[in-house]
N, C-alpha and C positions, 0 to 999 in steps of 0.2 A: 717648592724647591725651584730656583733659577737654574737655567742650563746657559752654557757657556760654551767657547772655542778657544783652541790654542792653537799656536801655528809658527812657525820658525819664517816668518817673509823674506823672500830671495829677488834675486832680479832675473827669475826663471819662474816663478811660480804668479798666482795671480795676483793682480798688484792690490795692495794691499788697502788702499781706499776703497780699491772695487770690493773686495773681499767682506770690507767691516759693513758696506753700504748694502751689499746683500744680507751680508748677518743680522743686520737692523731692520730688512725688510720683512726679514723672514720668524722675527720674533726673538730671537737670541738677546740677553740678558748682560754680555757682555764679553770681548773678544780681546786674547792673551798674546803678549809675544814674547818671546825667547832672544837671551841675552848672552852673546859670545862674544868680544873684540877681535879676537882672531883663535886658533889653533897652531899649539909650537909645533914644528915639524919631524922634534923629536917624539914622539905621543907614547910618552913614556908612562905615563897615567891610563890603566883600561877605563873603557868607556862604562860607565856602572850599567846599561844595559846589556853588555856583552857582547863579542863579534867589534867586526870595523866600524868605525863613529863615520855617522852616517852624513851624506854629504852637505844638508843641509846646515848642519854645526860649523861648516866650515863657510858657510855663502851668508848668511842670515842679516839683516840691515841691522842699524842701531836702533833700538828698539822705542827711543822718545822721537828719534824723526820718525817712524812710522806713524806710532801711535797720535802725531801734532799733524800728519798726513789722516788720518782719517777723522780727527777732529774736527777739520773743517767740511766733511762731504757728510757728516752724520748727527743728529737730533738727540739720541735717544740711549744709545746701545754705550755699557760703562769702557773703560776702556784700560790697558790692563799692564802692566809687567810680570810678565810667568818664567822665568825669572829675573830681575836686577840683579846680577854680581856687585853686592856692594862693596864688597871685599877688595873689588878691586879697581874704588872707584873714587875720586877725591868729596867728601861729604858737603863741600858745598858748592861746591859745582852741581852734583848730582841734586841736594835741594832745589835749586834753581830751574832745572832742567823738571823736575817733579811740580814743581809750581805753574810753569810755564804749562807744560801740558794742562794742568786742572783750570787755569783761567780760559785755556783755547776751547777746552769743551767745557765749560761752563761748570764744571764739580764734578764730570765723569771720571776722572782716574781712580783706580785702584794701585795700588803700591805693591804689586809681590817681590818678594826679597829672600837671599837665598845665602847662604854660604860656598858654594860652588865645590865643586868635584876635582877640577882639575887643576894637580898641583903646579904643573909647567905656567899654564898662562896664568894665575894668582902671580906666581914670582915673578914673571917677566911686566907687572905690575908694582912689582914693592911688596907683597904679601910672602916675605920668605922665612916665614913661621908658621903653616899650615897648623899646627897645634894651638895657635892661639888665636885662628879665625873666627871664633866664637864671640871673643871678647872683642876683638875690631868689630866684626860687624854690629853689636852692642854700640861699641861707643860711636860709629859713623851712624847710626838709627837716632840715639839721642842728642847727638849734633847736629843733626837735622830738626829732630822735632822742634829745639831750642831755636835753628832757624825760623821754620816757620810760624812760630805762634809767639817770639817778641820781638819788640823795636830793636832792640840791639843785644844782640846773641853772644853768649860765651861758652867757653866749652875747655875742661881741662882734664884729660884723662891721661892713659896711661900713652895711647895711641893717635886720639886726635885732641889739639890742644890748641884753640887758639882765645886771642884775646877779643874783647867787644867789637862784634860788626855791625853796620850796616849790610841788610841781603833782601831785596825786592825782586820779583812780587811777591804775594805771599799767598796762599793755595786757596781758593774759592770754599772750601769743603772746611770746616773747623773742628780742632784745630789744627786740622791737617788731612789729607787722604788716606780713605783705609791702608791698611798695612798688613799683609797676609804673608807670613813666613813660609817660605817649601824647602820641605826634606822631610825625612822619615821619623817617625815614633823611637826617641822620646826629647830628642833632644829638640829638633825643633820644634814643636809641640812648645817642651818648655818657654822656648821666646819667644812662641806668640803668646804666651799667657801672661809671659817676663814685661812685652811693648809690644806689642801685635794686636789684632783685633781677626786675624782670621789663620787660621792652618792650612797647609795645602799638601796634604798626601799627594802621592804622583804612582798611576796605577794599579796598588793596590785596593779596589775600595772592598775588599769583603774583610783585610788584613783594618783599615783605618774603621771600618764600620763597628770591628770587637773592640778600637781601642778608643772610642769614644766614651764609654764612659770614663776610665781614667785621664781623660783630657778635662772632663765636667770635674772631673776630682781635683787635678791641678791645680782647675780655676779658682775654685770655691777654697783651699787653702791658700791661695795667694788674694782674697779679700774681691774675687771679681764675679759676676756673674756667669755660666756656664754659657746661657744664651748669648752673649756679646762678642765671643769666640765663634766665627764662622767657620766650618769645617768646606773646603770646595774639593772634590777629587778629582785631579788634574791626570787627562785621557782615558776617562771613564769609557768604559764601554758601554755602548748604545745597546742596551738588553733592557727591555720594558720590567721584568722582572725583578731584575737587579737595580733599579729605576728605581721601584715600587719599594724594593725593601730600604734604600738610603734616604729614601725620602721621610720614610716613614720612622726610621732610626735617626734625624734629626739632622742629616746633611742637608746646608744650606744653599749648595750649587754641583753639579755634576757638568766639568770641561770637557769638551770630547776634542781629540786630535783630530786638523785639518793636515791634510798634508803639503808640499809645499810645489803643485801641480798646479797646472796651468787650468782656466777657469771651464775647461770644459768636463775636467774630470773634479773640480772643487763641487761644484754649483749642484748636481746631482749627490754628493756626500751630503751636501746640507739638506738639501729638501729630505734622504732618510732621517736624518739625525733629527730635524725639526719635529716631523714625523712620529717619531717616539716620543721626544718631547711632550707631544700634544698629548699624548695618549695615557702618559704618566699624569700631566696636567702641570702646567705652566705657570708657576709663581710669580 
């Protein structure tokens, strides 16, 4: 099992080159960041964790300049979006932007992609049919892939439609960067089975760990391997125990939350977490 970090990067907390560069020294598998454009200031939508939305949601960088920031001070360590709001994001722009990353680290990106929570800023986006986010973030997935993997791309759907392009560069990784959906059992699940290649519960892993088999069941009736679906539990808790049981129940990576603190309080979080890691045994 890979172990992983997630992390909301601010311009208060530790910056974020330094961050990925110790997570690569220290053996971590690969380092997530969180995707907000802003917060509307009517916060009309509760935050699904409960209580006040916490202030890093409101601070957090844009998640391909970080992530094109740590690409160049780092070798090894994959490099991540936990979540992309694609929803509410123009799909070829965003291609380009996913490309760009995977050529600077050489094939390190990871793609996670999300339908997002909160209905204010989706609209203040264009997204003002929260009921049919589903099917856009579908059709902005598949007008990317068509970016990335031909000469000249097209794409006609309900939501994104356009005519043959020219779109360079095109992603290091074929025919495209993993792509790992987050949100809860059963719906996202279904679209990473639907174009995804990996799942990403958030939290619960004793809750995603029973639902793992009907995830292998998904697969195998949509014509795909069970094993080619990665399951990663995004802010697992660092419990060797519970370590032990998702490893062994066939999760493929375990993210643990960093917080968004300045490096004297980060740097001591990771040497535990690594810590455990070891102890579970490091894929």
């Amino acid at each position: 099992m890979h172990f992983g970090l997630c992390t909301f990067p601010t311009d208060y907390s530790m910056p974020f080159p330094d961050l990925a560069v110790a997570a690569e020294e220290r053996g971590f598998e690969s380092i997530w960041v969180a995707e907000h454009s802003h917060i509307p200031a009517s916060r009309k939508t509760p935050f699904p964790g409960g209580g006040d939305l916490p202030k890093m949601y409101y601070d957090t960088l844009d998640p391909f300049v970080a992530l094109a920031g740590a690409a160049s001070v780092t070798r090894t360590i994959k490099l991540a979006t936990g979540i992309c709001l694609v929803i509410q994001r123009d799909p070829i722009h965003t291609a380009k932007e996913v490309a760009s990353v995977d050529q600077l680290s050489k094939g390190r990106f990871l793609f996670g992609i999300g339908a997002g929570w909160n209905i204010e800023e989706m609209a203040n986006h264009g997204t003002k049919q929260p009921e049919m986010r589903g099917t856009l973030l579908r059709e902005r997935i598949e007008a990317m892939q068509a970016i990335w993997s031909q000469k000249q791309a097209e794409y006609h759907g309900r939501f994104v439609d356009f005519d043959p392009i020219f779109a360079w560069p095109k992603p290091v990784q074929k025919p495209h960067p993993p792509i790992h959906v987050g949100g809860a059992f059963p719906q996202a699940a279904k679209r990473a089975v639907a174009y995804g290649d990996g799942w990403i519960p958030v939290g619960d892993a004793e809750g995603a760990l029973r639902k793992l088999p009907a995830v292998h069941e998904m697969a195998r009736a949509a014509g795909r391997d069970p094993a080619a679906i990665e399951v990663s539990i995004y802010y697992c808790a660092p419990d060797r125990t519970l370590l032990e049981r998702l490893r062994d129940g066939g999760v493929a990576r375990a993210v643990f939350g960093v917080p968004s603190e300045p490096r004297e309080k980060v740097l001591p979080i990771l040497d535990r977490y690594i810590e455990v890691a070891r102890q579970v045994g490091i894929g």
